[in-house]
C-alpha positions as CSV (number, residue, x, y, z in Angstrom):
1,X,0.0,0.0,0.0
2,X,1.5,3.4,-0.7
3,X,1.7,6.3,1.5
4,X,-0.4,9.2,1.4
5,X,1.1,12.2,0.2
6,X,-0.1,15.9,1.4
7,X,0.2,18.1,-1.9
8,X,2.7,20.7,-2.1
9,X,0.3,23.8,-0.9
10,X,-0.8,21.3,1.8
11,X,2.6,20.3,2.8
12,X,4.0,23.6,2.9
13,X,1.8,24.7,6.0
14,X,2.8,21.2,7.6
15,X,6.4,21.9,7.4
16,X,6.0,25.5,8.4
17,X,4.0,24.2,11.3
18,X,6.5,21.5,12.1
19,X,9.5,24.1,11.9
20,X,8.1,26.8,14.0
21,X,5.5,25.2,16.1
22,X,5.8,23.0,18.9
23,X,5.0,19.3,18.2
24,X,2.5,18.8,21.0
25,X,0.2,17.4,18.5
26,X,-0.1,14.6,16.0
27,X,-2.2,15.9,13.3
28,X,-3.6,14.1,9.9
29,X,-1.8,15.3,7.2
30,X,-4.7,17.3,5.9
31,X,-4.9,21.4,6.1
32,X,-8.4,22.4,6.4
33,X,-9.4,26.1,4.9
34,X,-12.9,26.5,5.3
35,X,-15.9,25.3,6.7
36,X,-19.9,25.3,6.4
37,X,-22.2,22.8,8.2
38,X,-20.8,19.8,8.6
39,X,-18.6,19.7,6.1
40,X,-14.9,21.1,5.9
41,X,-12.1,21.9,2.7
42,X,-8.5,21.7,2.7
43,X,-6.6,24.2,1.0
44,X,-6.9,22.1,-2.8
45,X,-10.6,22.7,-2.3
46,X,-11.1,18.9,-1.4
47,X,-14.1,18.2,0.3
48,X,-14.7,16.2,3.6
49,X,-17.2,15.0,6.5
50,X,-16.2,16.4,9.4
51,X,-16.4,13.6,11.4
52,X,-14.4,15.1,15.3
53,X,-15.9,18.8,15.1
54,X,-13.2,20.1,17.1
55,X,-13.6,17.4,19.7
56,X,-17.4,19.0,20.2
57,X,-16.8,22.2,20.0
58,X,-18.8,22.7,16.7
59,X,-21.8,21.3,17.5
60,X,-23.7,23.7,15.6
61,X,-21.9,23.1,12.6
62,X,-18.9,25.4,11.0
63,X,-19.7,28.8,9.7
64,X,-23.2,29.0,11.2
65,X,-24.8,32.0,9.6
66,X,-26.2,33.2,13.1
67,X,-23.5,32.6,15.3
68,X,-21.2,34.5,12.7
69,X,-23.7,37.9,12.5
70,X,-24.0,38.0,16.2
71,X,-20.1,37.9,16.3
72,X,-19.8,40.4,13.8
73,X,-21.7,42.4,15.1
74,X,-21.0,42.8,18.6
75,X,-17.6,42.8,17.1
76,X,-18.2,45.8,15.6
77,X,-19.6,47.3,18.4
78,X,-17.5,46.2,21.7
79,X,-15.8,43.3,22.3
80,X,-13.5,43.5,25.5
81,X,-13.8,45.7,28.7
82,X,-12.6,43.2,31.8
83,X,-14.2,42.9,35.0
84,X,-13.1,46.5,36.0
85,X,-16.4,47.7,34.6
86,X,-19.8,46.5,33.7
87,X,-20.4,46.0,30.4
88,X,-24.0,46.2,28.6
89,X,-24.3,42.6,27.8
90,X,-23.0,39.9,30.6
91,X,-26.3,40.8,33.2
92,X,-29.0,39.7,30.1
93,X,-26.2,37.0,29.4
94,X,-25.7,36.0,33.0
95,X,-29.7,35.5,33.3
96,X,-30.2,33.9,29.7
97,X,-27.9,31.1,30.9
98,X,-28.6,30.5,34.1
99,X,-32.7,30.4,33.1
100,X,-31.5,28.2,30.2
101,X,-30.0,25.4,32.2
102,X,-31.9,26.0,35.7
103,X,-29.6,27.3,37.6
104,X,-28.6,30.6,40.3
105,X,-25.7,31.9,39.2
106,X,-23.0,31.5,36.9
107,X,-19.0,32.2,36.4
108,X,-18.0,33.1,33.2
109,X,-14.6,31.9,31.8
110,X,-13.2,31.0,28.5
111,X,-11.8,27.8,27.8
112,X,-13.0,24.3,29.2
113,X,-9.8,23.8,30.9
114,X,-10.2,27.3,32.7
115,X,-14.0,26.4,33.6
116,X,-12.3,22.9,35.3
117,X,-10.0,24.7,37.4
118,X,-13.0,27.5,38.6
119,X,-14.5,24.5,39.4
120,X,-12.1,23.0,41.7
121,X,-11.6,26.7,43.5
122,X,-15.5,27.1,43.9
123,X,-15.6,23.4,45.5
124,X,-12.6,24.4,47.6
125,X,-14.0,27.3,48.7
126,X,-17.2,26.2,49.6
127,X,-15.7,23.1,51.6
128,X,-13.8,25.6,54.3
129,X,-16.7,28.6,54.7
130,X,-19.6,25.6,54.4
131,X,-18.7,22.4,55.2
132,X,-15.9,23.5,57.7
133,X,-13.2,20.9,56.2
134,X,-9.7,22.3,58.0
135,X,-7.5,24.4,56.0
136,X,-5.6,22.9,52.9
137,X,-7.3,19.6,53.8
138,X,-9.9,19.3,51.5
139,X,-10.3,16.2,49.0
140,X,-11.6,16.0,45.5
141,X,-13.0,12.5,44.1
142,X,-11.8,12.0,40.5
143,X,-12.1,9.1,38.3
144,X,-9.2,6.9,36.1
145,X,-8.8,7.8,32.3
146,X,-10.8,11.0,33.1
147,X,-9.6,14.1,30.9
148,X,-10.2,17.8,32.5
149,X,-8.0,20.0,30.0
150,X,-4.4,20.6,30.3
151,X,-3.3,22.8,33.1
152,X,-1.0,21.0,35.4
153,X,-3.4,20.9,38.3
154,X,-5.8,19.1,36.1
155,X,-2.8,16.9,34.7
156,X,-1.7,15.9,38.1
157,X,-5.0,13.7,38.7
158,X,-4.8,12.1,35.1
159,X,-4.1,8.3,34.7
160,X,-2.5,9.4,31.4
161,X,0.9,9.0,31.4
162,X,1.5,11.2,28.7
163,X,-0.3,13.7,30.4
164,X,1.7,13.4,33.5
165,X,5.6,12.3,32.7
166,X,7.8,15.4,33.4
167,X,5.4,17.6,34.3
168,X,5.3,17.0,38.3
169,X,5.4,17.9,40.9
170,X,1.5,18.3,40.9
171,X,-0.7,19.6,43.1
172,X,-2.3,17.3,46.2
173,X,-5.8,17.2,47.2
174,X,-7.5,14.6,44.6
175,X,-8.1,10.5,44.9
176,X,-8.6,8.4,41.8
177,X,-10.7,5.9,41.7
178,X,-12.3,3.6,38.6
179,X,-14.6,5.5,36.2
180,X,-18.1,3.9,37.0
181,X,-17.5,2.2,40.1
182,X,-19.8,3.0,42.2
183,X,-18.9,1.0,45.4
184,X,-15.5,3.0,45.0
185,X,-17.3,6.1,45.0
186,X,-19.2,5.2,48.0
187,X,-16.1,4.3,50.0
188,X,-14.5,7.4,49.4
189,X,-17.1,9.6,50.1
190,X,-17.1,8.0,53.4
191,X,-13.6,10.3,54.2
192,X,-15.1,13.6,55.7
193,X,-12.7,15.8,54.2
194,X,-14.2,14.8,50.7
195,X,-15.5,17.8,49.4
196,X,-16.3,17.0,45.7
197,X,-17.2,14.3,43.2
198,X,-15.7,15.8,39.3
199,X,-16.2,13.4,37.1
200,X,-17.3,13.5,32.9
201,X,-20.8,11.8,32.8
202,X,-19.8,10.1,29.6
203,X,-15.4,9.8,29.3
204,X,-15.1,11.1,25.9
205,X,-10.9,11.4,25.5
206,X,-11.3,7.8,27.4
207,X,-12.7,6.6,24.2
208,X,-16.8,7.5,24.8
209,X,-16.8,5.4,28.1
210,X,-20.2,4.8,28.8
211,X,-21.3,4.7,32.5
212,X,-23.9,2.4,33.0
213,X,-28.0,2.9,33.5
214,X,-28.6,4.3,36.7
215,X,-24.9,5.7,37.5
216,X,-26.1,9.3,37.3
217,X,-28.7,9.2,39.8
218,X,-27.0,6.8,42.4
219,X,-24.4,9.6,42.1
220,X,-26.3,12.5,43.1
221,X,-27.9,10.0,45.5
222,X,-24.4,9.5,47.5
223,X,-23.2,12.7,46.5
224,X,-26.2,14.6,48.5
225,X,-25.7,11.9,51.2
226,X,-22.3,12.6,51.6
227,X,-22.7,16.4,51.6
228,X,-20.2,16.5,49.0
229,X,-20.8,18.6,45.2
230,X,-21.5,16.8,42.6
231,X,-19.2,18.2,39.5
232,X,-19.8,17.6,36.4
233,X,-18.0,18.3,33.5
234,X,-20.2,18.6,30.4
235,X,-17.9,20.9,28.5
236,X,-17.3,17.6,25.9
237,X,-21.1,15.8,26.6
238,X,-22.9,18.8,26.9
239,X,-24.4,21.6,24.0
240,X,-26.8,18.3,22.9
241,X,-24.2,16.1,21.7
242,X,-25.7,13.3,23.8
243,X,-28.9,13.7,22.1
244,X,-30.4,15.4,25.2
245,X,-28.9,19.4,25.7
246,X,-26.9,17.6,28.9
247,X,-25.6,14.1,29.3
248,X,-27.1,14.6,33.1
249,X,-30.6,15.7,31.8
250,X,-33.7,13.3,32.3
251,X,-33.5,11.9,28.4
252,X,-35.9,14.8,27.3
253,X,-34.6,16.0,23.7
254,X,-35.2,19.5,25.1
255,X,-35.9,20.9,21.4
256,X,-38.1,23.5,22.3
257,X,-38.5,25.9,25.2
258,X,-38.9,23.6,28.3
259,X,-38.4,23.7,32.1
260,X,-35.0,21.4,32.6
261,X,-35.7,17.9,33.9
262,X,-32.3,16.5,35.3
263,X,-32.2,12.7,35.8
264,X,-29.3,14.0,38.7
265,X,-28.6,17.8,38.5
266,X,-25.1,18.4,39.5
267,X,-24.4,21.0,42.2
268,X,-21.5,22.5,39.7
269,X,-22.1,22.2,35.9
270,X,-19.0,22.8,33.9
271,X,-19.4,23.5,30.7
272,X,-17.3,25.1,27.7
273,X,-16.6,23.9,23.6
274,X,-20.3,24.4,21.9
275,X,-21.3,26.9,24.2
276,X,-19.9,29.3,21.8
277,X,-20.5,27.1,18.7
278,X,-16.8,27.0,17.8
279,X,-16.2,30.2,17.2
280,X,-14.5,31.5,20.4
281,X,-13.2,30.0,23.9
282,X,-15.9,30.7,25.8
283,X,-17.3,28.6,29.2
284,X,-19.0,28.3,32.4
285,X,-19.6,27.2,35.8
286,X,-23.4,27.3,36.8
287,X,-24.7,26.5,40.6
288,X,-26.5,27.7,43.5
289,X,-26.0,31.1,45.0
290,X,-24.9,29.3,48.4
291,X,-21.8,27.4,46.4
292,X,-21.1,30.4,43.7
293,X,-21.2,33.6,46.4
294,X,-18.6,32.1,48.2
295,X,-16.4,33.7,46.0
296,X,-15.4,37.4,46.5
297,X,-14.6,40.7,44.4
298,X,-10.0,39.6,44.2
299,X,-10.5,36.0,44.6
300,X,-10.9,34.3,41.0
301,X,-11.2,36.0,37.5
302,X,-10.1,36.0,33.9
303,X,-9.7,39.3,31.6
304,X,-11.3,37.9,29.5
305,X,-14.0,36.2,31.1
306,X,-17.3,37.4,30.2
307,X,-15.9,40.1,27.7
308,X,-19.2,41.3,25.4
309,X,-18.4,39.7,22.1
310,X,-18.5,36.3,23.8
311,X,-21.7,36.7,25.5
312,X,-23.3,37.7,22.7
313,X,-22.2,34.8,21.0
314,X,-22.8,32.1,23.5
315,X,-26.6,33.4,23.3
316,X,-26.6,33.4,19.7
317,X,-25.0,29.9,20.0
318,X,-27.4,28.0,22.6
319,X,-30.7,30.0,21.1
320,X,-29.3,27.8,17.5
321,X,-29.5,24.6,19.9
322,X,-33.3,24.9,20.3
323,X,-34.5,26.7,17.5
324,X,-32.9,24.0,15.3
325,X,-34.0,20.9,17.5
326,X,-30.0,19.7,17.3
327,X,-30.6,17.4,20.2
328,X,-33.4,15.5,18.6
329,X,-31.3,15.6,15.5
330,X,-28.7,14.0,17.3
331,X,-30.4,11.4,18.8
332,X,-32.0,10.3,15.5
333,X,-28.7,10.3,13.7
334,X,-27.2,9.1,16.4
335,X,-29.2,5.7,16.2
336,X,-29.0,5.4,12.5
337,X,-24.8,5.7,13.3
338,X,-24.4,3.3,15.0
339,X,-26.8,0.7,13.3
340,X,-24.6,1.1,10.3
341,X,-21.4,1.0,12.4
342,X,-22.6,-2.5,14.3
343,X,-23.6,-4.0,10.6
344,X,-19.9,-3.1,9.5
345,X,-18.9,-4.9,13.0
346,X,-20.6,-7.9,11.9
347,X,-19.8,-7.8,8.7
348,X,-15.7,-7.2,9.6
349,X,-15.0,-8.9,13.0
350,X,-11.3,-9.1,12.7
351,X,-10.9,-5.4,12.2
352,X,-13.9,-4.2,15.1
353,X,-14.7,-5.3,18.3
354,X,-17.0,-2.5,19.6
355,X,-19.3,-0.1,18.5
356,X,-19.9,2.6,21.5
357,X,-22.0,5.6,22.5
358,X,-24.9,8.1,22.8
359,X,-26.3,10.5,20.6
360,X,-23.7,11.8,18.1
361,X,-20.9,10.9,20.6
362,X,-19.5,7.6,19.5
363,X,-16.5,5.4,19.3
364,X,-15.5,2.4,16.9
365,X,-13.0,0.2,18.8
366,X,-10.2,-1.4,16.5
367,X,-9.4,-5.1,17.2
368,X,-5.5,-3.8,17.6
369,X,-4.7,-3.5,21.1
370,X,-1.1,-3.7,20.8
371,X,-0.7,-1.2,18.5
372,X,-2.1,2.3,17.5
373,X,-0.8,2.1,14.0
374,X,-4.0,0.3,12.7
375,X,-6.5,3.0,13.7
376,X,-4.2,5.8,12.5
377,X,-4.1,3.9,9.0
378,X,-7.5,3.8,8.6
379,X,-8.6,7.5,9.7
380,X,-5.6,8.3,7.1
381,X,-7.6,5.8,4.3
382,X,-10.4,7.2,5.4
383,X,-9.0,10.9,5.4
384,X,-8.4,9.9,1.5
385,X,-12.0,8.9,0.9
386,X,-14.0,12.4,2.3
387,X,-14.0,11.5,6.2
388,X,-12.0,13.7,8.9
389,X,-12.0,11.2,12.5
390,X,-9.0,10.7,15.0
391,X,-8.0,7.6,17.1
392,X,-8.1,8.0,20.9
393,X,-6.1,5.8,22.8
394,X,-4.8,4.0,20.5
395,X,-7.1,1.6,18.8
396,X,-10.5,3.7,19.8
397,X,-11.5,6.2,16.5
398,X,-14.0,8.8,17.7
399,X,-17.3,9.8,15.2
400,X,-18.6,12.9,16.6
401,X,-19.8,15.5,13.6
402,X,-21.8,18.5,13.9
403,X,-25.0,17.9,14.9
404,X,-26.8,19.8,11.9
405,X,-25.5,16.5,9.8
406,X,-28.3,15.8,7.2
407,X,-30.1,12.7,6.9
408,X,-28.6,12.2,3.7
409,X,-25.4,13.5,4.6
410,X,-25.5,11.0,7.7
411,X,-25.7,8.1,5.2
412,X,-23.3,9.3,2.3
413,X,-20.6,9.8,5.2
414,X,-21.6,6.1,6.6
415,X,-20.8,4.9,3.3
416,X,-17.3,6.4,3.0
417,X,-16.7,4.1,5.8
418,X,-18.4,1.3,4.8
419,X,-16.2,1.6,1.4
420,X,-12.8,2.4,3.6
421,X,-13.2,-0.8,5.6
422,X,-14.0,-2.8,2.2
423,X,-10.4,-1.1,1.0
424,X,-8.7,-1.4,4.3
425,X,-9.4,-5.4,5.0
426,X,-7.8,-5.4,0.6
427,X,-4.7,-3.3,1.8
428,X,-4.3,-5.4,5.3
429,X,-5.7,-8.9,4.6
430,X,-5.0,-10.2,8.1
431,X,-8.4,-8.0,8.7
432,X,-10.7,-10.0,6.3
């Protein structure tokens, strides 16, 4: 089989990106130049599915018309003043969200990483003035193969050894214990000095781990017991990808204007990615005034932090959620994915082993555990044929396009990978 070359104008950004970047990624060797929907093309004008939408972040599909004139025009109008001042638009923004998902209050922040970290401060916080833990004794309950961002607080309670080689010494104050374990969860809320449960109520990076039926609300259940916060992290699940607006709602599609039904409403809801659509950090922390006003004017901020421009497009961003019905959308194509994915597991059993996930969040697992080079190979085949997806993990691939995919533009990208895995098993006959 030969290798795939990039053509020269695509190569030339690689190499300039390889000479003067830093190589703390592994990207395909595509170069992507524009974007609308839920399609994407490279700099040849070569057209593809977009099959990893910025790991969720564009949910509501590149280039969305709305999104892009409420940018451009707040853009033109204000877009940064800091915290020093009020500005005109983050008290309607500050009540639009916290109305939208049922909540107090909210912290404004820009990345998902940033949003993580507010998190763990808020949680702190709220342990010494409310739970009266002891000073600097405080304990957060995190689970294995969880991924938080990239700061090197977050880092230091990663299983991931990429994530952590080199980069210690890391701060204390977190246990791990196994992703969907609940008997593990319950032990160590027994400790008193527990003061929070973070976890990611589906483990996307992890490969779209799947918790199983019930784990949400036993959670809140020994959460509330405990008198510990439930935190979850939605900034990946949430925005609809699940095929609900939150992977912790009550399995309503919540496609039109409705009063939030959590199956087990978390006392801190992180969120980030699709809040803004993809088209600038933006994120959140939402909870109750008791948790959220524990927090004082020199205590926590960001400068940019709930600057105009983003607020106004967050709103523009979440109001495209409903008025477009992306979570039913998602759940519907959702269900067709992965019908066509499990017939292409049955059909190919020597090349998958698994088919995974909810709504348009999914994973195919690769029958290759020894290696990584198999999934890489085929996202690159696959990269070939008019389909953008990454491996996770090694031999986990990840399907997660926008959620304003078409029907038919659900089924034409299905058969890209139908006709990929027909060329793969040719190229790699130890597959067939």
């Amino acid at each position: 089989m030969s290798t795939f070359l990039p053509s020269p104008l695509s190569q030339r950004s690689i190499d300039l990106e390889n000479q003067f970047g830093t190589h703390n990624y592994h990207p395909l060797p595509v170069v992507l130049d524009q974007g609308l929907g839920a399609k994407v093309w490279d700099v040849d004008g070569k057209e593809y599915f977009d099959f990893l939408s910025a790991y969720s972040a564009v949910n509501q599909g590149h280039s969305h018309p709305k999104i892009l004139k409420a940018l451009t025009d707040q853009a033109s109008k204000l877009t940064l003043t800091s915290r020093a001042f009020y500005n005109s638009n983050l008290g309607d923004f500050s009540k639009f969200l916290t109305e939208y998902f049922q909540f107090d209050r909210m912290l404004p922040m820009n990345s998902g990483a940033e949003a993580v970290e507010t998190a763990i401060k808020v949680c702190r916080k709220w342990a010494y003035q409310k739970k009266n833990i002891p000073e600097n004794q405080a304990i957060i309950v995190v689970c294995s193969q969880n991924f938080h961002g990239r700061t090197t607080t977050i880092v230091g309670f990663s299983t991931d050894p990429d994530s952590t080689r080199d980069f210690g010494p890391f701060t204390p104050g977190f246990q791990i214990i196994p992703y969907n374990d609940l008997p593990a969860l319950e032990e160590a809320l027994k400790n008193p000095y527990v003061a929070g449960f973070l976890f990611e109520p589906i483990q996307g990076e992890a490969g779209v781990m799947v918790p199983d039926a019930g784990f949400l609300e036993k959670v809140r259940e020994l959460c509330t017991k405990a008198g510990v916060l439930m935190m979850a992290d939605e900034v990946q699940t949430g925005i609809a990808r699940t095929g609900q607006l939150l992977a912790t709602c009550a399995g309503c599609s919540c496609s039109t204007r409705c009063e939030r039904k959590y199956a087990a409403k978390p006392d801190l809801l992180i969120l980030g990615k699709a809040l803004s659509g993809g088209i600038m950090p933006v994120s959140a922390v939402l909870a109750s005034h008791e948790i959220l006003l524990c927090i004082h004017p020199g205590e926590h901020g960001s400068t940019f932090g709930g600057n105009p421009l983003a607020c106004a497009v967050a709103t523009s961003a979440l109001n495209v959620v409903e008025d477009e019905e992306l979570a039913q959308k998602a759940k519907e194509r959702g269900v067709y994915f992965r019908q066509r994915m499990e017939k292409l597991m049955s059909d190919f059993p020597k090349l998958f082993s698994l088919v995974r996930g909810k709504g348009l969040l999914n994973a195919v697992v690769i029958r290759d555990e020894e290696s990584s080079k198999t999934a890489w190979n085929f996202c690159v085949m696959m990269m070939q044929n008019g389909v953008l997806a990454k491996p996770t993990h090694g031999n986990i691939i990840r399907f997660a396009p926008p959620l304003v995919i078409s029907e038919v533009e659900m089924a034409q990208a299905c058969d890209i990978i139908e006709k990929t895995t027909q060329e793969f098993v040719q190229a790699y006959p130890q597959f067939q």
